[in-house]
C-alpha positions in Angstrom: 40.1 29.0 -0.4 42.1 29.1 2.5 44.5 25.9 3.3 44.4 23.9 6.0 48.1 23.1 6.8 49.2 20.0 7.8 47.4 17.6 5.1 48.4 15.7 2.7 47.5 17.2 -0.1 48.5 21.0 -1.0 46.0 23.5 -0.5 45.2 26.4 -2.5 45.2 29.4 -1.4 45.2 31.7 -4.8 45.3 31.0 -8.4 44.7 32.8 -11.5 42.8 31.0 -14.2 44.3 33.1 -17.2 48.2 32.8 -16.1 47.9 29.4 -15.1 49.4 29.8 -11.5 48.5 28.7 -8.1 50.2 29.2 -4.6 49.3 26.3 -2.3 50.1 25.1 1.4 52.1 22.1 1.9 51.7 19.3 4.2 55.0 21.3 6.2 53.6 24.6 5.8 55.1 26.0 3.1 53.5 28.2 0.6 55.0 27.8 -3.7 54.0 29.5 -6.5 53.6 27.4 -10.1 51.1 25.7 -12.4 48.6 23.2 -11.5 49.6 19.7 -12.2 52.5 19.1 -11.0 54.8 18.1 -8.4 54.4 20.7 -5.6 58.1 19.6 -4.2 59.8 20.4 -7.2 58.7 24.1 -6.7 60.4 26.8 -4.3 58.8 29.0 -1.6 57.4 31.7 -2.7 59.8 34.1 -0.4 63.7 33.3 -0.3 65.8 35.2 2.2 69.3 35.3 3.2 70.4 36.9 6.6 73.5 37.0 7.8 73.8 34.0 10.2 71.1 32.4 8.1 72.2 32.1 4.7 71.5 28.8 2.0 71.2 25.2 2.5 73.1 24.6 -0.8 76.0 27.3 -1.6 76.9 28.8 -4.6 76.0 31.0 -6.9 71.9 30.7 -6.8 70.0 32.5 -3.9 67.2 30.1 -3.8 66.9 27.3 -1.0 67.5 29.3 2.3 66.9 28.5 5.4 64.5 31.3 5.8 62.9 30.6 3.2 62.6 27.3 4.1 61.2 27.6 7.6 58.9 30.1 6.2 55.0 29.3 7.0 52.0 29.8 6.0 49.7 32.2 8.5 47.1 33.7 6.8 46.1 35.5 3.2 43.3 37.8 2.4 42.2 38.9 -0.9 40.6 42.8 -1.7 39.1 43.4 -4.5 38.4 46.9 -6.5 36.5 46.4 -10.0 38.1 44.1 -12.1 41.4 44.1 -10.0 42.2 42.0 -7.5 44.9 42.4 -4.6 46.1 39.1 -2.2 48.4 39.0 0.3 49.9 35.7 1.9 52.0 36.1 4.9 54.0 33.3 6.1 56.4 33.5 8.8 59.9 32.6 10.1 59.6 30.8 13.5 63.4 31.5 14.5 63.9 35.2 13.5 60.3 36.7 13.7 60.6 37.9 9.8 56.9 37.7 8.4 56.8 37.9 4.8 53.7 40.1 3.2 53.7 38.9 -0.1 51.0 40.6 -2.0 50.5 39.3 -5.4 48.4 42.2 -7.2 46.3 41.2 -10.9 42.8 41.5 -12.7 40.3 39.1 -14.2 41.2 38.0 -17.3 44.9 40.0 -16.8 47.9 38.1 -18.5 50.1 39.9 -15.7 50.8 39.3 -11.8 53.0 42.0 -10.0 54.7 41.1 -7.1 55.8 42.9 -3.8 56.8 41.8 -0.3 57.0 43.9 2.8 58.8 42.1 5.4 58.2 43.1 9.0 60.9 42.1 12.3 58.3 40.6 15.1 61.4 38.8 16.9 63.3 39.9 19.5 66.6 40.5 17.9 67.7 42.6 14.7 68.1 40.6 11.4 70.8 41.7 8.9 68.6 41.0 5.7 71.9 40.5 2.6 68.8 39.4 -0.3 64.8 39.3 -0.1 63.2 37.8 -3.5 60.2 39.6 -5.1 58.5 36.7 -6.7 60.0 33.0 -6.7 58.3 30.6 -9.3 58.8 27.0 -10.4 58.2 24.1 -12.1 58.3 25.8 -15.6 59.4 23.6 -18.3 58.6 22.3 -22.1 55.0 20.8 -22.5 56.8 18.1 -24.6 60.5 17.7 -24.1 60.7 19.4 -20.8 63.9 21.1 -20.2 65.5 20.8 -23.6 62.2 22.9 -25.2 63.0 25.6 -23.5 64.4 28.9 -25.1 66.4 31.9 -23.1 65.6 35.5 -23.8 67.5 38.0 -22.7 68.9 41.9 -23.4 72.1 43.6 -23.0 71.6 47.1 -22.9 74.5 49.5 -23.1 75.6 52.9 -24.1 74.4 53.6 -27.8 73.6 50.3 -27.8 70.4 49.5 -26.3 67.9 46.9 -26.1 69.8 44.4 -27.8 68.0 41.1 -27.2 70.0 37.5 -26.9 68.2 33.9 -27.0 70.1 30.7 -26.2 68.9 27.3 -25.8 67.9 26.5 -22.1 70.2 23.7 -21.8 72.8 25.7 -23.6 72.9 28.4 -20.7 71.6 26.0 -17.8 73.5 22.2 -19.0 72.0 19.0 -17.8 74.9 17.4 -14.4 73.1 14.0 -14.2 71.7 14.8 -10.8 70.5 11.1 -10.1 74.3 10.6 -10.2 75.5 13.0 -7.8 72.4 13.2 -5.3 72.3 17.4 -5.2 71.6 20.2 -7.8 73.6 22.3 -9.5 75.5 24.9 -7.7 74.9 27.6 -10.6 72.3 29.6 -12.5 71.4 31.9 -15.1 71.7 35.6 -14.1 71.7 38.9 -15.4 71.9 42.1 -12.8 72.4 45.7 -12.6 75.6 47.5 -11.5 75.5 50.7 -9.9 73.4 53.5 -10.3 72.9 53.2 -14.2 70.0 50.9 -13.3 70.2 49.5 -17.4 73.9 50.2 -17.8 74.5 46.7 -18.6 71.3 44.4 -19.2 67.4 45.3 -19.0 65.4 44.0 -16.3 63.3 42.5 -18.4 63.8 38.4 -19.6 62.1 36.1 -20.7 61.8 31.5 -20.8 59.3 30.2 -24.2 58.6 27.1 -24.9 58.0 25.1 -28.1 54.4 25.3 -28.3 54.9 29.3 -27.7 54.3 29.3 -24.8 56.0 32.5 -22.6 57.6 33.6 -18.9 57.7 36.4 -19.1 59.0 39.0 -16.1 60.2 42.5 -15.2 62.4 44.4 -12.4 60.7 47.6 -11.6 63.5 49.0 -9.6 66.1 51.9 -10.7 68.6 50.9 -7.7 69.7 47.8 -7.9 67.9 44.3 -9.5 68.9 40.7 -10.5 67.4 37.9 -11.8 68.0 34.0 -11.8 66.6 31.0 -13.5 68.3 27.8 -13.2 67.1 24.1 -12.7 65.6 22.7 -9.7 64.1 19.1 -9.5 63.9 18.8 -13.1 62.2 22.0 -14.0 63.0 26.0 -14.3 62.7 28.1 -12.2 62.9 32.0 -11.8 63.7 34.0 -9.0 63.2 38.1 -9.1 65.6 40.0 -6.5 66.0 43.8 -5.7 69.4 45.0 -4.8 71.0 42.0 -3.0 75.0 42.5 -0.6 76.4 40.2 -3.4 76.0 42.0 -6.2 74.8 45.7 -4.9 76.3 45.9 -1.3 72.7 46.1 0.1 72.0 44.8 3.2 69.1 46.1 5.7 69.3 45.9 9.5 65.7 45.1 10.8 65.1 45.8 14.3 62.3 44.5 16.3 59.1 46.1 14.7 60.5 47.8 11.9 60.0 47.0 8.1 61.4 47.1 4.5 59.3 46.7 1.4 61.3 45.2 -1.7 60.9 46.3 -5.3 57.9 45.4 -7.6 58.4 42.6 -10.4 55.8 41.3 -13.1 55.0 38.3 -14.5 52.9 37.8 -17.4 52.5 33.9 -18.8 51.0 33.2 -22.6 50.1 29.8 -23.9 51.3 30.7 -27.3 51.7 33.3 -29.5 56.0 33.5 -28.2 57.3 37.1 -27.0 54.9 38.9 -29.5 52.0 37.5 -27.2 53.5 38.1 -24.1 54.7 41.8 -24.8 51.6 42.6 -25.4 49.9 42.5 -21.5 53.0 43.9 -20.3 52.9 46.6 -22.2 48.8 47.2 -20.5 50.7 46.4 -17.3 53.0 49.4 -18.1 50.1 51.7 -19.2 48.5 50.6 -16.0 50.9 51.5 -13.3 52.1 55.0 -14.9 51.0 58.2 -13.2 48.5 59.7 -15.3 49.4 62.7 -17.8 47.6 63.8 -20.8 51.4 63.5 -22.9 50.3 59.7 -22.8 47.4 60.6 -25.5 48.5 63.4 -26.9 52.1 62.5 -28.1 52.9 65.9 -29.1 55.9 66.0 -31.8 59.0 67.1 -29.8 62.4 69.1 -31.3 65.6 68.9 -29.9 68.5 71.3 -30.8 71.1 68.9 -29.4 71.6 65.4 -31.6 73.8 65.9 -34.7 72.7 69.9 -34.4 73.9 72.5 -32.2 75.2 69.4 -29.7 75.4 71.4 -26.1 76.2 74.6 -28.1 73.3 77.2 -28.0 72.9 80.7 -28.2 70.0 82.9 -29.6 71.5 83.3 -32.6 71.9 79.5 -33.8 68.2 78.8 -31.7 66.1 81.4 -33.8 66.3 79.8 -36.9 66.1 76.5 -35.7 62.8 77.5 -33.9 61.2 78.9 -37.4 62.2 75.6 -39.3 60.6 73.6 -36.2 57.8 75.2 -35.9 57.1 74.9 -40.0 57.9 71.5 -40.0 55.4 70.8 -37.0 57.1 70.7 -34.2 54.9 71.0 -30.7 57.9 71.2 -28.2 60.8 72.8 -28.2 63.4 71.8 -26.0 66.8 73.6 -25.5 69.3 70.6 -24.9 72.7 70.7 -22.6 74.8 73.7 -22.9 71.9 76.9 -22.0 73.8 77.4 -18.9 77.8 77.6 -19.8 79.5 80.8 -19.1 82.4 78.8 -17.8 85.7 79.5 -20.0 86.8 75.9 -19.0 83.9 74.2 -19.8 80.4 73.0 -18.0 80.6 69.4 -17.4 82.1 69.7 -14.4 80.9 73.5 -13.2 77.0 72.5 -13.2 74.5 73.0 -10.6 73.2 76.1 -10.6 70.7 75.8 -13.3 71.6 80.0 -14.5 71.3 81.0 -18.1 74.4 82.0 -19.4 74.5 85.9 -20.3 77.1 85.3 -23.0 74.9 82.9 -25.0 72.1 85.0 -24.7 72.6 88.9 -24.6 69.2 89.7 -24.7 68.2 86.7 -22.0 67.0 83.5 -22.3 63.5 84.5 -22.4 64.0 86.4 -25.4 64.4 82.3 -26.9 62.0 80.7 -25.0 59.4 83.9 -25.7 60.2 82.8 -29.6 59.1 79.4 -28.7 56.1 80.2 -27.7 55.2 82.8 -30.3 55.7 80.2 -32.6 53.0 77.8 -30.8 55.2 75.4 -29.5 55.9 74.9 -25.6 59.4 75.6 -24.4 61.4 73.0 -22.8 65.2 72.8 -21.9 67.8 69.9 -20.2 68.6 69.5 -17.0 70.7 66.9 -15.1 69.4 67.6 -11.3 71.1 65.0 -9.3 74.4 65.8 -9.9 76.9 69.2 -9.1 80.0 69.7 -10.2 83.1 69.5 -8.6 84.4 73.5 -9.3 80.4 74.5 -8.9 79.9 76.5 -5.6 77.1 74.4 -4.8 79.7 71.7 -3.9 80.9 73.9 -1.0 77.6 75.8 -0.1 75.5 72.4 0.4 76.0 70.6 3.7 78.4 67.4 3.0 75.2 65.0 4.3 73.5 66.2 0.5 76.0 64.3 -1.3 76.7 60.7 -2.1 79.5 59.2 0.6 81.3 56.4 1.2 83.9 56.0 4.0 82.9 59.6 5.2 84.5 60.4 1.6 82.4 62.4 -0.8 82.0 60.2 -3.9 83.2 62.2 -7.0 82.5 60.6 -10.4 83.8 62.1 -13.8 83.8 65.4 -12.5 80.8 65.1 -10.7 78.9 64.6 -7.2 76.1 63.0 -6.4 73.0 64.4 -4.4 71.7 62.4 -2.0 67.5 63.8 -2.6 66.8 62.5 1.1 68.4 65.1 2.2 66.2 68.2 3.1 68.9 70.5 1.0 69.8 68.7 -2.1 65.9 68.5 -2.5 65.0 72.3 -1.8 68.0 73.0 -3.9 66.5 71.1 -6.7 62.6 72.5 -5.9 64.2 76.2 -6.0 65.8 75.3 -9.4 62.2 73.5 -11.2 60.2 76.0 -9.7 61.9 79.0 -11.0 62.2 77.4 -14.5 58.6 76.4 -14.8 56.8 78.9 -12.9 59.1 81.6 -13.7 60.5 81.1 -16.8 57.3 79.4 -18.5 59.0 76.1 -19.4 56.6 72.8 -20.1 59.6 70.4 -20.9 62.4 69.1 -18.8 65.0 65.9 -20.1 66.4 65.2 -17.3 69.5 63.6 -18.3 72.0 61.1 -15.6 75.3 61.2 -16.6 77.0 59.1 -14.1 77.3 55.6 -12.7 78.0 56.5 -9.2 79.0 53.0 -8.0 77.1 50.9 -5.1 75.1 54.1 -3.5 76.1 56.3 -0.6 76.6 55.3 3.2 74.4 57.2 5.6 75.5 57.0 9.2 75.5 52.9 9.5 73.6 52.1 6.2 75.1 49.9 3.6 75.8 51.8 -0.1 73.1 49.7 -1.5 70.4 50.6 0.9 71.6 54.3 0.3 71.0 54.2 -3.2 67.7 52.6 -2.7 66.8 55.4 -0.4 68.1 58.3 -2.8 66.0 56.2 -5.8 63.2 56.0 -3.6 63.4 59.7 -2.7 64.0 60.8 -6.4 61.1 59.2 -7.4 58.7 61.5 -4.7 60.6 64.3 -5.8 59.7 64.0 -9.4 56.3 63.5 -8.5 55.9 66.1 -6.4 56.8 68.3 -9.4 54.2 66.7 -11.4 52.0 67.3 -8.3 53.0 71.1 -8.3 53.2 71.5 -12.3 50.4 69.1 -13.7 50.9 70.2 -17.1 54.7 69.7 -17.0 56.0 66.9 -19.3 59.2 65.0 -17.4 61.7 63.0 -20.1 64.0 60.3 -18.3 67.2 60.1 -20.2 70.4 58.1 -18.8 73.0 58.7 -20.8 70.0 58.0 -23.4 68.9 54.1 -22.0 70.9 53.5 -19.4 68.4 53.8 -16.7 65.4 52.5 -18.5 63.3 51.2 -15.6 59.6 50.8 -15.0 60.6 52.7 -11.5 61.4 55.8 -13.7 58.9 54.9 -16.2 56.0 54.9 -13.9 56.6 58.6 -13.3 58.3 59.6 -16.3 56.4 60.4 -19.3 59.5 59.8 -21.9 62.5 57.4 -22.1 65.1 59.1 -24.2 66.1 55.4 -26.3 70.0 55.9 -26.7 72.1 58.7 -27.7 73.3 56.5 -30.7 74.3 59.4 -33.6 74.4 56.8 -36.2 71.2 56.8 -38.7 72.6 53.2 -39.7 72.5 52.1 -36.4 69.6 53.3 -34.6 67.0 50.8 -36.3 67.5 48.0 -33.7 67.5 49.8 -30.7 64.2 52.0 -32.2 62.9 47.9 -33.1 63.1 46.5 -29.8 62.6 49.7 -27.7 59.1 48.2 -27.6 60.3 45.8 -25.0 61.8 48.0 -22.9 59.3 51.1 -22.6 55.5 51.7 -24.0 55.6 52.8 -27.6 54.1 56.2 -26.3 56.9 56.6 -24.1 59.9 55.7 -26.5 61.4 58.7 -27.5 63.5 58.0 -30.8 65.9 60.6 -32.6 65.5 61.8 -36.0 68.1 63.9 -37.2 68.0 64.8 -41.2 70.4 67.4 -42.0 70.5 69.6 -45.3 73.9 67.1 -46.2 71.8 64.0 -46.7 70.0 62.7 -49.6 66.3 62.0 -49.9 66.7 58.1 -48.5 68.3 59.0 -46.1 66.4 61.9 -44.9 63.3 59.2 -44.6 65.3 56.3 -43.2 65.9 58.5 -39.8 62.2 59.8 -39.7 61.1 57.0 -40.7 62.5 55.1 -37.5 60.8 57.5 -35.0 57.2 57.1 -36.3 55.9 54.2 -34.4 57.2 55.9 -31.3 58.0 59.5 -30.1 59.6 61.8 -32.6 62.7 63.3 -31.1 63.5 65.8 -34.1 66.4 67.8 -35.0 68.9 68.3 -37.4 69.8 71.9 -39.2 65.8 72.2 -40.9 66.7 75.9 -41.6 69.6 75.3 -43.8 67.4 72.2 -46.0 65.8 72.8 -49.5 61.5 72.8 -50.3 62.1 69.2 -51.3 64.2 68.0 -48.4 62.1 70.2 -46.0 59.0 68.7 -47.8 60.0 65.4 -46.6 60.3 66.5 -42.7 57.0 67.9 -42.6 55.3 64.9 -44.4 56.7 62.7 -42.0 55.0 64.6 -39.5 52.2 64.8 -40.8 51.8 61.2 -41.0 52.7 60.9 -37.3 49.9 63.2 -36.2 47.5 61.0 -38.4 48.1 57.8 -36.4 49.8 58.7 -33.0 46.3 58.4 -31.3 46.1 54.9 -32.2 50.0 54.1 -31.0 49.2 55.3 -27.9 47.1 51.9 -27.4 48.7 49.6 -29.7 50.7 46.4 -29.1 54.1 45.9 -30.2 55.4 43.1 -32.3 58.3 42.1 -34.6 57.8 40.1 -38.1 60.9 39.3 -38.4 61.8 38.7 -34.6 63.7 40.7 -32.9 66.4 42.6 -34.9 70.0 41.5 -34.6 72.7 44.3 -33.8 74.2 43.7 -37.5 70.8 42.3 -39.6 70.3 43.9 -43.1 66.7 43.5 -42.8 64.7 45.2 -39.2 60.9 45.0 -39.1 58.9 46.6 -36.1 55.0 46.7 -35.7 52.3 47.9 -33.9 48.8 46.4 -33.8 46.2 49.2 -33.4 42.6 49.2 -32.7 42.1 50.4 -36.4 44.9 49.2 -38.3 48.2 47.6 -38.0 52.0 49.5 -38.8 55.0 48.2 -39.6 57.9 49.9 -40.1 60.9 48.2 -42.3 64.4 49.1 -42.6 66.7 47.7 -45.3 70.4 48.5 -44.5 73.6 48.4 -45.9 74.7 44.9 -46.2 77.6 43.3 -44.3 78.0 40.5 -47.0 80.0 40.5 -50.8 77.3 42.6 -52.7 73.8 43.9 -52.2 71.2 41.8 -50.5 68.0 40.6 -51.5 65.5 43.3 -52.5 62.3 41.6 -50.7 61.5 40.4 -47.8 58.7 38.4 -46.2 57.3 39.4 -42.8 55.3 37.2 -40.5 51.5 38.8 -39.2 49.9 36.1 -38.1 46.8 37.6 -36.3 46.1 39.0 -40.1 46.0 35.7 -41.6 42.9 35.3 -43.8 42.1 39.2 -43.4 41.6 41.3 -46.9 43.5 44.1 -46.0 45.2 46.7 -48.1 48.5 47.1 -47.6 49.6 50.7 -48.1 52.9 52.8 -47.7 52.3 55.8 -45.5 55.7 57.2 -45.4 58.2 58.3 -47.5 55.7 59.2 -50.0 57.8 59.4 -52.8 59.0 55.7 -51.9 59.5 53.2 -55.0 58.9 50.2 -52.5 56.5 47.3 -53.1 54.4 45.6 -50.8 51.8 42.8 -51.3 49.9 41.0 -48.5 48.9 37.4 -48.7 46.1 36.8 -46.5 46.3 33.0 -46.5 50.0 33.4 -45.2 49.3 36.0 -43.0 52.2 37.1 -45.0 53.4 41.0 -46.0 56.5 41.4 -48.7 57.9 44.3 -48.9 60.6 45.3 -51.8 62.8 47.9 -51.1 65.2 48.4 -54.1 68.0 50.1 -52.9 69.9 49.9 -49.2 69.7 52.5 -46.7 66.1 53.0 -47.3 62.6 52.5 -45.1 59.2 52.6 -45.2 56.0 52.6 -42.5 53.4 50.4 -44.2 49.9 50.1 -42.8 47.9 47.2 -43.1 43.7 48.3 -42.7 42.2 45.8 -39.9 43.6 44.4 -36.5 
C-alpha cells in the first residue's frame, strides 16, 4: 500500500482496521496519523522535532507544528510480520538537516493497542542539537456528535502516599474554545502533564486518556522512567495528542547528533475503543503490559509475600523481633519473606545517610544474618531483603572509594540529595559495585527477593563530559534497566520488586523488567482503598503489590478491610501476626486462603471499576476484575465525611453481566454480615454493608 507522493489525494500507507487509524501521504509529502474520514489537513505529522535553530512555526507553549516536522517527507515504509504481530516502519526525512525519522509503529491483528518508537538518524553534513523528538503525534480526534464539546479529559496525579489519583474535566473546560475564524491562528496553549526529575511518577502517571460520548476511548501511555510529557490541545477543530520523551523545556534534555549517529526515543501506546469508556480501553493495555514484560514465572505464580517493614518492625530488625514474625508468617501462609530497610545499620548515627555497602549488621544479628534467613527457609518460605542500589551515602566509604565519574554531576559538582548520591550505572564501577553486592546476596546468601526501593528525586540527571542532565539521566535509566536484567539473566529465579518511595516511579520502563510495583507507602488502612482501586491503571493486577497490615490492636472489620484491599492484587503482608488471637489470626490466614484460590485467574483478568474510578475522599470504592471463570469485585464502605452515617447499599454497574444468571457470593471476610443481590436485567450488583470501615470481595460465577 505504498503512496505515491505528489497526488491529490492522500495515500495510505498503513492502517489498522480494529483501532481505526491510518497514516497516509499527502499531496506535499507529508505523512499524519488519524482516522479515516476526515480532513487529512487538520491532522499533524506524525514526527514533530524541535532543534535548536529550527524550532516552531507557532510559539508557545505546544511542541507541535515545527519546522522539522513540517518539512518532514515521506521516503519509504516496510512492514514485517511474525505470527499475529505486525511491525511497520515509515521513514520520512528532513531535506535541510539530514534527520530521517524511523518511526516504527509495532501491533497485532485484531490488537486494540499500537506502540510507538522513533529512531532518528543524522545523514546531513552538520550536527543537529535535537531540544524534543515526539513518539507518536495523532489527530483529528473529536466527539462523533458534538465534536469538541463531547469530549471528556482523563488524567492522574500521582504522588507520595497518594497515588493513582485519577481527574476528569470537560475537554473544553481544560482546552476553551478562542473563536479561531476571528483571529486567523490557533491557540498558543495546550493540555499537559509531565514528569520532573528522576521520580519518573513523582507528580502525574504517564498514562491519560480523551472519551467521547458514545464511549468511545484515547487512550495512551509513556513507557519511559527518565523523563516524559504529554499534550493534547486543539488543532483545526479537532484534538490532538502528542507523546514526548524527556524534552530541554521541561527535562533539560537535549542530544547533539553528529553526522551518522543516532538516538532512539522512548516507547508510547495507544489503544482506541468504540465504546465501552476507560473500562474498555484498560483492558488491551493491560494485554499490552502482559505483552512487553520479560518473562518470569512470579507473573503466574503470585506467591503471597510478607514484609516486616509497614506498621511492623518499620526499618528496625534484629533476630530477635524477625523469629517470631517468621513463625506467624509462615502459619498464616506466607511464600516470601522479605527483610525490609534497616538489616544493614550498625551506624550509631543512623543509616539513611551511611548506606552502600549492603553488610549485615553484627549488632542486629549476633548469631549472623543467615541464622534469619536459614529460619526463612526452614519454614518454606524464600528469603528476601531491601535494597536501595542506586544510591550511597554521603558518610559511606563508598562515596570516597568510587571514582567521582560513578556518581551523578552537574557543573563538575557531585549531586547530593537528602543525604545521598547518586550512581551513575553507565559507569563500569558503580555497576560492578552493584553486581559484587546482588551476587553475594543471592548466590551467597540464598536470597530470592530483592525491593529495590528509590528514595530520591535527583533533579534533571547528571552531566557527562558535554551531555545535557537530561540525556544523562536517560543514559543512567537506560543502563539501570540492562543492569536489572542482567541480574534476572544471571539469577532466573530471582523475583525483582520496583518500589519508589512506594509509586513514585511507576513506569512501564521499570515494569517491563520488574516483576512488582510496590503501590504507595500510604500507612493509613482508611486511605489506601483508592490508590489499591485505581492501581489497575497504573500496573497489571499481578504486578500491583498492595499492603496489608492487621495488627493484634485492631478489631475484626478492620482486620478484613486491610486484607481485604490486597486480594485482587499482590498481598504485601505484615503487621505483628505473632502477638494476634486464634480469631484475629483466623481471619489472616482465611484471607489467604482465598487468595491462593483465585490468584491464578487474576493473573489474566481485566480490570474495571463499577462505580468509576474512586475519588480521594468517596465513602463508597468498588474495584473489579473480570476473569476467565468468574468476575471479583472488591467493595470498600468508609467512614463518611458527611453529618451521619451514609447509606448502607450501594448499586454497582457490570454491564458485560447483564442478562447473565449468576450467583453472587462473598468470598471474604467470611464472617461478613453483608448483602448482595445481582440483577441480571440491570447488569446490576447491590451490595449492603451495615456498618463503616468494613469490605468485602464478592464473586460473581460467569464472565
Amino acid at each position: 500500500m505504498t503512496g505515491v507522493v505528489g497526488t491529490a489525494e492522500p495515500s495510505r500507507v498503513w492502517s489498522h482496521r480494529a483501532l481505526g487509524l491510518h497514516a497516509v501521504v499527502d499531496a506535499a509529502g507529508a505523512v499524519r496519523l488519524g482516522a479515516p474520514g476526515q480532513d487529512w489537513a487538520r491532522l499533524v505529522p506524525l514526527v514533530e522535532i524541535t532543534a535548536t535553530g529550527h524550532g516552531r512555526l507557532w510559539s508557545g507553549e505546544r511542541f507541535i507544528e515545527t519546522v522539522i516536522g513540517d518539512r518532514l517527507a515521506y521516503r519509504d515504509h516496510e512492514t514485517v510480520r511474525d505470527g499475529s504481530a505486525e511491525r511497520t516502519t515509515i521513514r520520512v526525512a528532513d531535506p535541510v538537516t539530514g534527520l530521517v525519522a524511523a518511526v516504527t509503529l509495532e501491533t497485532g491483528a485484531g490488537a486494540g493497542f499500537l506502540r510507538s518508537r522513533v529512531r532518528l538518524v543524522n545523514e546531513g553534513a552538520e550536527p543537529v542539537r535535537l531540544e524534543s523528538v515526539t513518539t507518536l503525534t495523532l489527530g483529528g480526534i473529536s466527539d462523533p456528535g458534538t465534536g469538541l464539546d463531547g469530549l471528556t479529559l482523563h488524567w492522574a496525579d500521582n504522588s507520595w502516599l497518594a497515588e493513582c489519583r485519577w481527574r476528569r474535566a470537560r475537554f473544553r473546560d481544560e482546552v476553551v474554545p478562542l473563536s479561531r475564524s476571528a483571529h486567523g491562528h490557533e491557540g498558543r496553549g495546550c493540555f499537559e502533564r509531565c514528569s520532573q526529575g528522576s521520580w519518573s511518577t513523582g507528580r502525574h502517571l504517564p498514562v491519560a486518556a480523551l472519551t467521547d460520548r458514545d464511549g468511545g476511548a484515547w487512550l495512551w501511555q509513556i513507557e519511559s522512567s527518565a523523563g516524559w510529557r504529554f499534550e493534547t490541545g486543539e488543532r483545526e477543530g479537532a484534538a490532538y495528542v502528542a507523546l514526548f520523551g524527556p524534552d530541554d523545556a521541561h527535562h533539560q534534555w537535549q542530544q547533539i547528533l553528529a553526522p551518522g549517529e543516532e538516538f532512539h526515543t522512548v516507547p508510547a501506546v495507544l489503544v482506541r475503543t468504540g465504546s465501552g469508556g476507560l473500562d474498555a480501553a484498560f483492558a488491551p493495555l493491560t494485554d499490552h503490559r502482559r505483552g512487553i514484560r520479560r518473562d518470569h514465572p512470579d507473573h503466574r505464580q503470585l506467591p503471597v509475600i510478607y514484609n516486616d517493614y509497614m506498621n511492623t518492625l518499620m526499618g528496625d530488625p534484629t533476630t530477635e523481633r524477625l523469629l517470631p514474625l517468621i513463625e506467624s508468617a509462615a502459619s498464616a501462609g506466607a511464600e516470601i519473606f522479605v527483610i525490609d530497610a534497616g538489616w544493614y545499620d550498625d551506624d550509631a548515627q543512623g543509616w539513611w545517610d551511611s548506606v552502600g555497602a549492603w553488610e549485615a549488621a553484627p549488632n542486629r544479628f549476633p548469631g549472623g544474618i543467615q541464622e534469619v534467613l536459614d529460619a526463612i527457609r526452614k519454614h518454606g518460605m524464600t528469603p528476601g531483603l531491601w535494597l536501595e542500589p542506586e544510591v550511597v551515602g554521603v558518610r559511606s566509604p563508598l562515596a570516597h572509594t568510587l571514582p567521582p565519574e560513578a556518581f551523578f554531576r552537574r557543573g563538575g559538582v557531585r549531586v547530593t540529595e537528602h543525604g545521598r548520591h547518586h550512581l551513575d550505572l553507565r559507569h563500569p564501577a558503580a555497576r560492578a559495585h552493584l553486581d559484587e553486592v546482588v551476587d553475594r546476596l543471592v548466590g551467597e546468601w540464598g536470597v530470592g527477593y530483592l525491593k529495590l526501593d528509590y528514595n530520591i528525586n535527583s533533579g534533571p540527571g547528571t552531566e557527562n563530559g558535554t551531555e545535557s542532565a537530561g540525556a544523562g539521566l536517560l543514559g543512567h535509566h537506560r543502563a539501570h534497566l540492562e543492569w536489572m536484567a542482567g541480574l534476572l539473566d544471571r539469577h532466573p529465579q530471582l523475583v525483582l520488586e520496583n518500589c519508589g518511595s512506594g509509586g513514585l516511579r511507576m513506569d512501564y520502563a521499570q515494569l517491563a523488567v520488574a516483576q512488582i510495583q510496590s503501590t504507595s507507602d500510604q500507612q493509613d488502612p482508611q486511605r489506601y482503598p483508592p490508590i489499591a482501586a485505581a492501581a489497575g491503571t497504573a500496573v497489571t493486577p499481578e504486578q500491583a503489590a498492595v499492603w496489608a497490615y492487621p495488627q493484634p490492636d485492631q478489631s475484626p472489620d478492620e482486620i478484613a478491610f486491610t486484607l481485604t484491599g490486597a486480594l485482587l492484587g499482590r498481598i504485601h503482608l505484615s503487621g505483628f501476626l505473632n502477638l494476634m488471637d486464634d480469631e484475629q489470626f483466623d481471619l489472616v490466614g482465611s484471607a489467604l486462603s482465598v487468595y491462593k484460590d483465585i490468584r491464578a485467574e487474576i493473573a489474566a483478568a481485566h480490570p474495571f471499576w463499577p462505580l468509576g474510578l474512586p475519588g480521594w475522599d468517596d465513602e463508597w470504592i468498588a474495584h473489579g476484575l473480570r476473569g476467565a471463570q468468574s468476575t471479583y469485585v472488591t467493595v470498600w464502605r468508609r467512614e463518611s465525611d458527611g453529618d451521619g452515617p451514609g447509606a448502607a447499599d450501594h448499586a454497582l454497574a457490570v454491564p458485560h453481566l447483564r442478562g447473565a444468571r449468576v450467583q453472587p457470593v462473598v468470598l471474604y471476610p467470611a464472617t461478613s454480615d453483608a448483602g448482595v443481590e445481582w440483577d441480571a436485567a440491570e447488569g446490576r450488583l447491590t451490595v449492603s454493608l451495615p456498618r463503616a470501615g468494613t469490605a468485602v470481595l464478592v464473586r460473581l460465577g460467569g464472565s
